[in-house]
N, C-alpha and C positions, 0 to 999 in steps of 0.2 A: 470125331468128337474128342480121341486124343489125343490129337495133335494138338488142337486149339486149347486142352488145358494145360497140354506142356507150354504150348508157346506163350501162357498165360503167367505160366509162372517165371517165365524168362522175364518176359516184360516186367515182372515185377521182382526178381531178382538183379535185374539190371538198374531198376528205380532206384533200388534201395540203396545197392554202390554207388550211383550216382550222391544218393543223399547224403551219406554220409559218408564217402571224399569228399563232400561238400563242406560235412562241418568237422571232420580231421582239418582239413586245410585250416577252414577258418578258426578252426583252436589252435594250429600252430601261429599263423598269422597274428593272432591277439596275443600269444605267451612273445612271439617274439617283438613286438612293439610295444606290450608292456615294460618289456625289460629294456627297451629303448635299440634293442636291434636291429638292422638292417635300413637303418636310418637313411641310408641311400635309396631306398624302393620306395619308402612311405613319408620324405619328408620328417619335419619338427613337430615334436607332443608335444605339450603340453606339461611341463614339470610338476613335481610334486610340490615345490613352492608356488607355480602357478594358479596348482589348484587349490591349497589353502589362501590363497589371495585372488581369487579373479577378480580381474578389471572390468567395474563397468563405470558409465559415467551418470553418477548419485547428483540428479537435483541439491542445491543448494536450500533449502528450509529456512522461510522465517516464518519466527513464531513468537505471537502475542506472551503480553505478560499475562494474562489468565489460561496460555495452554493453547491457544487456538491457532493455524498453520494460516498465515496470511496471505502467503503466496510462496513463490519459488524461481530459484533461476538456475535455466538448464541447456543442456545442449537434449539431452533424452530428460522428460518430464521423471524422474525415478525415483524413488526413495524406498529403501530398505524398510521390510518387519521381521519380524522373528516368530517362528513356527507357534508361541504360546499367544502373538498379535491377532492370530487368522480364526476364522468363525469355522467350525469344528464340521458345518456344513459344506462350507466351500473343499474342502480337504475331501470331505465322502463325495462329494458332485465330481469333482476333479479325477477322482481315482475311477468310480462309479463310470464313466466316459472314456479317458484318456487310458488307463492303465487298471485296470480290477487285479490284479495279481501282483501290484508295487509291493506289496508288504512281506512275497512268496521269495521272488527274483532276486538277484543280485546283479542289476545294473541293464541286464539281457535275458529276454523273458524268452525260452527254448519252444514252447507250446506257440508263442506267435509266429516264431519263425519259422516253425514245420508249416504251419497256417499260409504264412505268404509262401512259403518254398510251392508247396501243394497250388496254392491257386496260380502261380506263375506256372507249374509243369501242367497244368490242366486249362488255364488259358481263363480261370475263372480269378477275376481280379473283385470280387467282392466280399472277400471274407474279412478284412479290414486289415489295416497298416502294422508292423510288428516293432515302430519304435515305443522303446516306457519311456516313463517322466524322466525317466535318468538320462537316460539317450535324447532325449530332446532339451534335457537342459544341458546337456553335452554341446550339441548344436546352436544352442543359443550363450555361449558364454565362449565359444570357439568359432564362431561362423567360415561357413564352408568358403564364401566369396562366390563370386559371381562366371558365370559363361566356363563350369568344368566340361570338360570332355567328358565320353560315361567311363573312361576308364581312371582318371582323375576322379570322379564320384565315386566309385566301386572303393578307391583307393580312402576318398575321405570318409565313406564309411566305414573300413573299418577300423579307421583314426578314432570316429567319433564312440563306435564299441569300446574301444580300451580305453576313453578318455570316461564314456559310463562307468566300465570296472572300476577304474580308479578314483572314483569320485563316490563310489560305495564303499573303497577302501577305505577312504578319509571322513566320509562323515557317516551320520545317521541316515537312518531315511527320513525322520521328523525335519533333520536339517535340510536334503536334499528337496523337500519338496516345497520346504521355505524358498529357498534358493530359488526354483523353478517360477513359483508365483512373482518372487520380485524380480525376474530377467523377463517373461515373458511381455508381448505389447497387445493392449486392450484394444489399441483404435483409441482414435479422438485422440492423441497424443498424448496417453495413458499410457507408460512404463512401470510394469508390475503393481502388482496386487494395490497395494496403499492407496496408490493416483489414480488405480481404477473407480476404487470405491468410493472416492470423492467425486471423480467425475461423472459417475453413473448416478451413483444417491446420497452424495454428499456425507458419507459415514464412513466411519474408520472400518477395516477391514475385519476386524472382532465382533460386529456389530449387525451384520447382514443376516437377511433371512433366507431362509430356504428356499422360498424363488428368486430373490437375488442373487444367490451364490452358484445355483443353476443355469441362472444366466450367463455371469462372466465366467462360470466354468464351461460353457456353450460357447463363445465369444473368441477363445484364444484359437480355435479351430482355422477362422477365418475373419478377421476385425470388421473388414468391408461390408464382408456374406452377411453376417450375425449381427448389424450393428442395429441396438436397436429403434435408434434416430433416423440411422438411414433405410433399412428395410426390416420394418417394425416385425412383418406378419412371417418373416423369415428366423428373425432372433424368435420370435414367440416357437414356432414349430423347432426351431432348436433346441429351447430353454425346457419344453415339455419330452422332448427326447430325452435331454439329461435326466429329468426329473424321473422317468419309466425305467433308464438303467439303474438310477437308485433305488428306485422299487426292487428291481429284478434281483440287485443285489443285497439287500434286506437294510439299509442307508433310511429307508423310509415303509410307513404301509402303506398298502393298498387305498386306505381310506385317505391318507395324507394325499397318496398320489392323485385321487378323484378331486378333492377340494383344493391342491395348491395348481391343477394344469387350468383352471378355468380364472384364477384370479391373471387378471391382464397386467401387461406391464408397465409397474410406473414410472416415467418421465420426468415427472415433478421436480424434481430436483437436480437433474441433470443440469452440465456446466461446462464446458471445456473449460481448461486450467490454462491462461492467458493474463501476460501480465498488464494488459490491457482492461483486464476486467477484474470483478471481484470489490473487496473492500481494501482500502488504505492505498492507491493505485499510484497517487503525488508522493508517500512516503514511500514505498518498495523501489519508485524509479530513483527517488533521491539517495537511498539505503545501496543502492546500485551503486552508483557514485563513490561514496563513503568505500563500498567493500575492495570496489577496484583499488584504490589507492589504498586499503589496506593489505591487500593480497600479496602488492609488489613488495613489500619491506616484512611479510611474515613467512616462513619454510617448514616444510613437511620434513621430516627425519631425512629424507635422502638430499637434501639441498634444494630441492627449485620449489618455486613460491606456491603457493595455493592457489586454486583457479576455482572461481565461485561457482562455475558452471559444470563443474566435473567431480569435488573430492568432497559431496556429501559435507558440507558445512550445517548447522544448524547457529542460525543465528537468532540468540534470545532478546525481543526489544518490549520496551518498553510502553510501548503502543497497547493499549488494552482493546480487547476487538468489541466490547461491547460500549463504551465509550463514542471509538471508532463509527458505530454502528451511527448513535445518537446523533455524532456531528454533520457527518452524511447527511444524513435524514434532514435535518435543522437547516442545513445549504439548501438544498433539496425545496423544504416544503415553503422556504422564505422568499426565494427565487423564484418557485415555478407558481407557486399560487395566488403572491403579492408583488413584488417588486417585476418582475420581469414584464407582465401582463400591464401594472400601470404605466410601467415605461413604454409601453405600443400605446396606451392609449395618448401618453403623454406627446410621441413624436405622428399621430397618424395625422396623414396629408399635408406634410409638411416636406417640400423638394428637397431640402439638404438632411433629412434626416439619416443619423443618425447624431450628426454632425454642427454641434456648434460652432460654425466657424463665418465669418465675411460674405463668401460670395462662393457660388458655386463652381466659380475658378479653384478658390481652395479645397473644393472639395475632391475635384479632379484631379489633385498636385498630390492631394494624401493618399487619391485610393491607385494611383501612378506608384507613389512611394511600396505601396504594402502590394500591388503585384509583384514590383523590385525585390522584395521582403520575403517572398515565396520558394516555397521549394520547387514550385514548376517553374517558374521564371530562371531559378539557378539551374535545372537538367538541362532546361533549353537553351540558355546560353553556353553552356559547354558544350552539347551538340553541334554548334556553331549556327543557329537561327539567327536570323536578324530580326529588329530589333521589331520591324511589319512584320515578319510571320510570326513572331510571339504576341504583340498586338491584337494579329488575326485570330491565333490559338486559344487567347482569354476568353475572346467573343465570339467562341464557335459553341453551341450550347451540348452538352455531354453528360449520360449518364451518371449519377452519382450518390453518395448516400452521404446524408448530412444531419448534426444532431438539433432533435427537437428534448423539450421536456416532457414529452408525450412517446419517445424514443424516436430511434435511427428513420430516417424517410429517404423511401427512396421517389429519387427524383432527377430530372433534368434541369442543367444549369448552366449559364456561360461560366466558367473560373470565376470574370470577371464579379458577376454577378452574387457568387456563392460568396467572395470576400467581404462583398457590401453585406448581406448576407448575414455572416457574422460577429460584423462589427457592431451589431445590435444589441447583442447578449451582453450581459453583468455578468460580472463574475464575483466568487465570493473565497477569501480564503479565513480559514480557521485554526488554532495552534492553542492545546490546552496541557500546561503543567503541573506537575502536581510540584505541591511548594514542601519542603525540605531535600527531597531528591533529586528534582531540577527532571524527573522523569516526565517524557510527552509522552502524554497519554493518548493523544485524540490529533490527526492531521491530515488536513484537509486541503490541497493546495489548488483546487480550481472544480470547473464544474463535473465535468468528466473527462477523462485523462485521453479516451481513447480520442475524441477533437479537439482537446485545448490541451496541449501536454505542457504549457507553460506556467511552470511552480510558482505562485505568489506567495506560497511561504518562504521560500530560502531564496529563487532565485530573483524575486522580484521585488524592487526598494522605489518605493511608493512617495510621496510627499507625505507626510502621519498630522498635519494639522495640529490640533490645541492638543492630542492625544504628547504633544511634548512636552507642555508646561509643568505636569508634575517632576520633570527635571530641575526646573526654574524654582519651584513651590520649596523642594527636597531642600535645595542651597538654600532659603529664604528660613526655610525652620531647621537648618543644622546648626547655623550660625545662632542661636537660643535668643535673639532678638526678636523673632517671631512666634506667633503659637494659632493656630485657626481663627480663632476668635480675637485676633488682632486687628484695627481698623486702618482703613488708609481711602483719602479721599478717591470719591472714583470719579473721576477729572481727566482731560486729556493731556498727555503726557511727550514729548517729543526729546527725540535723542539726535545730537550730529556726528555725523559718520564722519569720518576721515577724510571726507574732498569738499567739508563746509557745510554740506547739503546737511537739514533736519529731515530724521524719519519720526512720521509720528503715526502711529494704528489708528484704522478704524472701528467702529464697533456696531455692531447691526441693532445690539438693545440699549434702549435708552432709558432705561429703567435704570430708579434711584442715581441715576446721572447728574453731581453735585454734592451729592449725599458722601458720608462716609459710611463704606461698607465691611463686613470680616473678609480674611481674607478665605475663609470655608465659603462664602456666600459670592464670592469673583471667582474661584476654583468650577465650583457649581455650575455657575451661568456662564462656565468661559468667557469670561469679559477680558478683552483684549488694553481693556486701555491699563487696569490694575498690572497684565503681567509687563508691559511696556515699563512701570512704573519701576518692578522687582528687577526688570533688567536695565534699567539705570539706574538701580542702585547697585547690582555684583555683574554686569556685562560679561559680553559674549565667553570671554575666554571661562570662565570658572562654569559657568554653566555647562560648556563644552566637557569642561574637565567629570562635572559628577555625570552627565551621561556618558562619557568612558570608565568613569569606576562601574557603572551599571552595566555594561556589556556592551556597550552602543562602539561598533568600531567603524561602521558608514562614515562617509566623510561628511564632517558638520561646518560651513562656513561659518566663521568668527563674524556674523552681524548681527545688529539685536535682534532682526524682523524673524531667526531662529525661533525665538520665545511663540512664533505665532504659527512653528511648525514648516518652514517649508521647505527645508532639510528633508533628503527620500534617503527612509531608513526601511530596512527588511521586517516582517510583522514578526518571526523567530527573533529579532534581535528586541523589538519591543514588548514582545510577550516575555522572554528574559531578565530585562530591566526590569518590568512592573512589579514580576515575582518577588523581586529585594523588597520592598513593602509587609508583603506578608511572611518573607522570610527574618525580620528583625533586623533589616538593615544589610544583612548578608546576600550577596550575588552568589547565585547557583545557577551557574552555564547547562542550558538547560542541553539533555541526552538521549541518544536513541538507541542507546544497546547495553544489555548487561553485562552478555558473556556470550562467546562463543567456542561452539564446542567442535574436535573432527567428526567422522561419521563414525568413531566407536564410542562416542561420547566423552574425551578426553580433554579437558576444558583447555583451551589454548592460550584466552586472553582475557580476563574480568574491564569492568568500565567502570569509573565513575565521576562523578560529576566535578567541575573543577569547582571551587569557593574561595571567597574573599568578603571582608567585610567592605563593601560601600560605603555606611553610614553608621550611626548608634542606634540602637533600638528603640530608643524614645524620639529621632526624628522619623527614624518610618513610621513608629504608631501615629506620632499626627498629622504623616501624608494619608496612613489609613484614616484617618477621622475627618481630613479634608475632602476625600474624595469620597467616603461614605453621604458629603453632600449632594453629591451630582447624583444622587441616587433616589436619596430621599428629599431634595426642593429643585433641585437642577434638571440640564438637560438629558440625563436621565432616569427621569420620575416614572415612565411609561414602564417600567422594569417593575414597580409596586401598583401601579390603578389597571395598567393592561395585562398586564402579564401575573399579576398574583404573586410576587417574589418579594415576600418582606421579611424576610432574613438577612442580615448584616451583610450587606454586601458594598465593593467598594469598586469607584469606576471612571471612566474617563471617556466620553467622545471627540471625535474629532470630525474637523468638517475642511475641506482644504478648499482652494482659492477655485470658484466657478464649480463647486458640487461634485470637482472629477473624481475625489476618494472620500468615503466614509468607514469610521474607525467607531470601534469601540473596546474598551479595555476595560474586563469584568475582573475584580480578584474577589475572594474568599479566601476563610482560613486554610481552604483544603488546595484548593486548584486555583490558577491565572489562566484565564483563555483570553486571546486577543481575536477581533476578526474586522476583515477589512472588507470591502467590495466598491468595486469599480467595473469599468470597462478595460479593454486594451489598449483603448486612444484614448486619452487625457482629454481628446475634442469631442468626446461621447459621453455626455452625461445628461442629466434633469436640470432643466433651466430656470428651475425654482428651489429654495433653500428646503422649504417646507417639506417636498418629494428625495431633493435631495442630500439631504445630512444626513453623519451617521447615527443617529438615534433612531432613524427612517429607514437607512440602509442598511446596519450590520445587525445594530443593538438586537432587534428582534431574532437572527439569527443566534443570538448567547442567550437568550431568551429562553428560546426553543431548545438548545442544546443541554442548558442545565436545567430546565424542567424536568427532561428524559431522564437526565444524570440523578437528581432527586427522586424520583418515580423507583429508578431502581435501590432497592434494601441492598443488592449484594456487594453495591459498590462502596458503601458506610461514607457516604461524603457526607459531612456533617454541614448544619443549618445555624451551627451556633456562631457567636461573636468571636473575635479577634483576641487574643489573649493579649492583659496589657502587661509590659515589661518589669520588670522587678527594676522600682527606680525611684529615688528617694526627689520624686520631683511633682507637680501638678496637676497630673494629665486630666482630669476634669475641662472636659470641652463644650461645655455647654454655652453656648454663647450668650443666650439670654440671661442668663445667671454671670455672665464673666463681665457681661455689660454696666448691669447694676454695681458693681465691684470698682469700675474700673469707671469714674468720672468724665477724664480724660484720655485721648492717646498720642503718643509725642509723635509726629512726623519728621521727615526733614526738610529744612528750611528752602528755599528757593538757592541760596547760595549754597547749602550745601548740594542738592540736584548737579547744580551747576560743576561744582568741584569733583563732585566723581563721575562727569561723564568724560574727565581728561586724568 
């Protein structure tokens, strides 16, 4: 018997030396690689400037002009907050789990280490893991790398000990535990705390509740383990674990713990963060564009340029997300529950559908062309396929997911097939200004970005139809020999071109045809034969000219048949133009950014809008007064009997040659939104005027848009009239009253026609 308690005490005399030469060593070891020591056994630390700067790579931030983050661009989804950003919850979950004695320690918590020491000498490995938040944000702001030997790991532990010490040196703990939340990764491509909390429940990270913060404080353990999209009943027994160390630790009561472990967890709002998805999707990818080519000509204090996807940019625009929200919605509810649906019914059981064209030769020649046009057709030709097994390829039918209005379906399809496919869908794009700033508010460049990533706002220039006359109109009342309520026969008109030939317009109404009419009342009904008329009297070239003072820089062929639109110009470049109207004559190049800032908020670059005057202020009020016709007796009147909009508004349709584009160009005092809608082939459209114009096709779209826009109080877009110019001149537009007044109107004479068409 005493033998065995001598040997009793050997054994644990001998324990004890073991133990600590254990932590002798390891106290030498950390004093001398904190002081940068024996740098040949341990490798490179981590400096003390490194650690007041550590490197990670900060999502790039854009953000609404009401505040709101609309997306990001990144290599790691990440973006920074600050210890006063975080829900005071998530902080007790965190510590409550990960570290309960963060606030005892200095970097290295001695009670966990006895803990694992004891279960490795005992062979008992479940007393739990002895790194703190310090040490783990050590390891996550330093990473070990990959395939160490265990002697290499031994080694980079205790690299990663004195990089904790040191990182207690330098900050708080309030700080250090900020730090920790924004380097950690959630899953779902969530980089620290910020991007989790959007991606999880769409809320800022100050704003979470107590089962929330349990959760992703549960979650950094293991993303995959705990996620709770992909193993819902695993994060749930996780989230409720947290929730019991919180208990344990006095974080929450008893009573809290019983009522928040049974509330289940909500999904609802969950999101992967994807620039693919979300709201404003045509402007973020175009906003892309823009930042690259600003990146390269802008530099960070040390000389090399800024990289959008790495130094934490926050880029402030002009895009209002609630706006945003509306125009969406208005593409959306125009498309999928009117226009889109009449268009099937308009082409069903018809063999060349989709396709207006000859013969069904041609129709095989187009959809040849747009496999050509593909991105499978271009892999497979660099692969070195022939020209039959790409053929074969199209027409092999294959898995796929394709979009509906009704969302993504999956389905089986030849390539072939899916292109025809397609080609069926309208598209719709939208661009709305606000008028003295030149700031876009609202951008919408097609139907959804993740299938049609092709921008009809910027990158695509259209034919714009009659939506160009009010270029024509502009010259015709700058020159002061006109005024709205001017008359001029409306009679057919013909002009000769330069190789002898006469061009003379059609006109599809024949109303008051012979008559003399204002020219508010030809504006109105786009009558083609009056602007034929205005363009022999000031021809191509001048006309050319005021839609370049108006931003128009597309290329405009010098012939009259211009006046009738069939010039393809960008709807950004038309919605810019129109806004000089309600800007008094002044062009304001319209803008998509304010300012942007680095990620310590240090403002790097302000914007603003460029200006110039166009015109005087008294010819834009009577292009406003002209085109407030088309509104109240013109093509479109559907704006006040359908739609309930009888506020001063002023506008312009357009309809181009065979129905392939429809236009509408809406201003107010406050905002110009422009919107188009077509197809991708020009050979795709309504083979009826009726179905296909734009008072059919876009109009209701602006309809819908500023309904929403009205509806909301926070946005204060005002319902009032046009302010008229301080101007010692006429402006009285009333035409039936200008009538009476005015007995006669002078035209010109047949010889003179004749004289200024040379």
């Amino acid at each position: 018997m005493a033998k065995k308690r001598k040997s009793k005490k050997k054994d644990v005399k001998v324990y004890l030396i073991v133990l600590w030469t254990f932590f002798v060593l390891f106290g030498l070891s950390v004093f001398l690689l904190f002081h940068g020591i024996v740098h040949e056994w341990f490798g490179d630390m981590p400096t003390f400037e490194e650690l007041e700067n550590p490197e990670t790579n900060l999502a790039t931030e854009i953000i609404s002009a009401d505040g709101k983050i609309l997306g990001t661009y990144y290599i790691e989804n990440r973006s920074n907050v600050s210890y006063s950003d975080i829900s005071p919850y998530l902080i007790n979950a965190l510590i409550a789990i990960e570290d309960v004695r963060f606030y005892e320690h200095s970097g290295i918590d001695k009670r966990a280490l006895f803990r694992v020491a004891k279960g490795v000498m005992t062979g008992n490995s479940d007393q739990g893991g002895g790194s703190t938040i310090t040490q783990q944000l050590a390891k996550n702001l330093f990473p070990r790398g990959e395939n160490l030997s265990k002697a290499k790991l031994v080694i980079r532990k205790f690299q990663e000990w004195v990089t904790a010490t040191k990182l207690e040196y330098n900050y708080s703990k309030d700080e250090i535990i900020a730090m920790y939340l924004n380097t950690v990764f959630f899953g779902h491509n969530a980089y620290g705390i910020k991007k989790a909390a959007e991606t999880f429940f769409s809320k800022e990270p100050d704003e979470l509740t107590i089962e929330e913060a349990a959760l992703l404080a549960g979650v950094v353990n293991a993303p995959t383990k705990f996620s709770p999209k992909r193993n819902p009943k695993s994060a749930l027994t996780r989230r409720n674990i947290v929730l019991k160390r919180m208990e344990t630790n006095g974080f929450i009561t008893s009573q809290q713990y019983d009522s928040i472990s049974q509330i289940p967890i909500d999904m609802s709002h969950f999101g992967v963060l994807d620039h693919r998805a979300g709201h404003a999707t045509y402007f973020r990818e175009f906003l892309r564009g823009m930042m690259h080519d600003w990146a390269k000509t802008h530099f960070k204090p040390d000389g090399t340029p800024y990289n959008i996807y790495k130094d934490g940019l926050r880029i402030y625009t002009t895009i209002d997300s609630r706006m945003q929200q509306y125009a969406e919605e208005a593409v959306r509810e125009h498309l999928a529950l009117d226009l889109q649906p009449a268009f099937y019914r308009h082409w069903e059981d018809d063999p060349k559908a989709p396709f207006v064209l000859p013969t069904e030769e041609d129709v095989e020649n187009l959809m040849t062309l747009s496999m050509k046009r593909s991105e499978r057709y271009r892999l497979l030709r660099k692969a070195g396929y022939s020209m039959d097994s790409i053929i074969a390829n199209f027409n092999t039918p294959i898995p796929m997911t394709v979009f509906s209005w009704d969302g993504p379906i999956d389905t089986v399809f030849t390539p072939m097939d899916s292109i025809r496919y397609y080609k069926y869908f309208l598209q719709s794009a939208l661009m709305s200004v606000e008028t003295g700033t030149g700031y876009v508010r609202a951008y919408v460049g097609g139907n959804e970005y993740r299938f049609f990533q092709y921008d009809h706002v910027t990158q695509a220039k259209r034919q714009v139809g009659s939506t160009f006359k009010p270029f024509l109109y502009s010259l015709a009342m700058q020159e002061g020999e006109y005024t709205p309520c001017t008359k001029v026969p409306n009679i057919s008109y013909s002009i000769q071109l330069p190789d002898g030939k006469f061009w003379e317009p059609k006109d599809s109404g024949k109303n008051k045809f012979g008559e003399e009419v204002t020219l508010r009342w030809a504006l109105a009904h786009s009558n083609n034969r009056i602007s034929a008329y205005l363009m022999k009297r000031f021809g191509p070239e001048a006309v050319i000219q005021m839609a370049r003072r108006m931003g128009v820089k597309s290329d405009i062929p010098a012939v009259p048949s211009i006046c009738l639109g069939v010039c393809d110009i960008s709807l950004y470049e038309m919605v810019g133009a129109m806004s000089t109207f309600a800007n008094k004559g002044v062009y304001v190049k319209p803008i998509f950014i304010t300012k942007i800032e680095d990620k310590n908020g240090n403002v790097i670059e302000t914007f603003k809008a460029e200006k110039r005057e166009a015109m005087d202020d008294v010819t834009a009020y009577k292009m406003i007064e002209l085109m407030k016709g088309v509104v109240y007796e013109g093509t479109g009147i559907r704006l006040r009997f359908k739609y309930g909009l009888r506020n001063p508004i002023a506008g312009k349709t357009g309809t181009t040659q065979n129905q392939s584009d429809g236009w509408f160009m809406g201003i107010t005092p406050d905002l110009t939104t422009g919107v188009w809608t077509g197809a991708e082939e020009r050979s795709v459209h309504f083979k009826t005027i009726t179905l296909g114009q734009g008072s059919n096709m876009a109009l209701p779209i602006w309809a819908l848009y500023m309904k929403k826009v009205y509806a909301d109080p926070t946005l204060h877009v005002s319902r009032g009239d046009f302010p008229k110019p301080v101007a010692n001149v006429d402006l009285d537009f009333d035409c039936d009253k200008y009538e009476e007044e005015q007995n006669t109107v002078t035209t010109p004479t047949t010889n003179e026609e004749e004289e200024d068409e040379f």
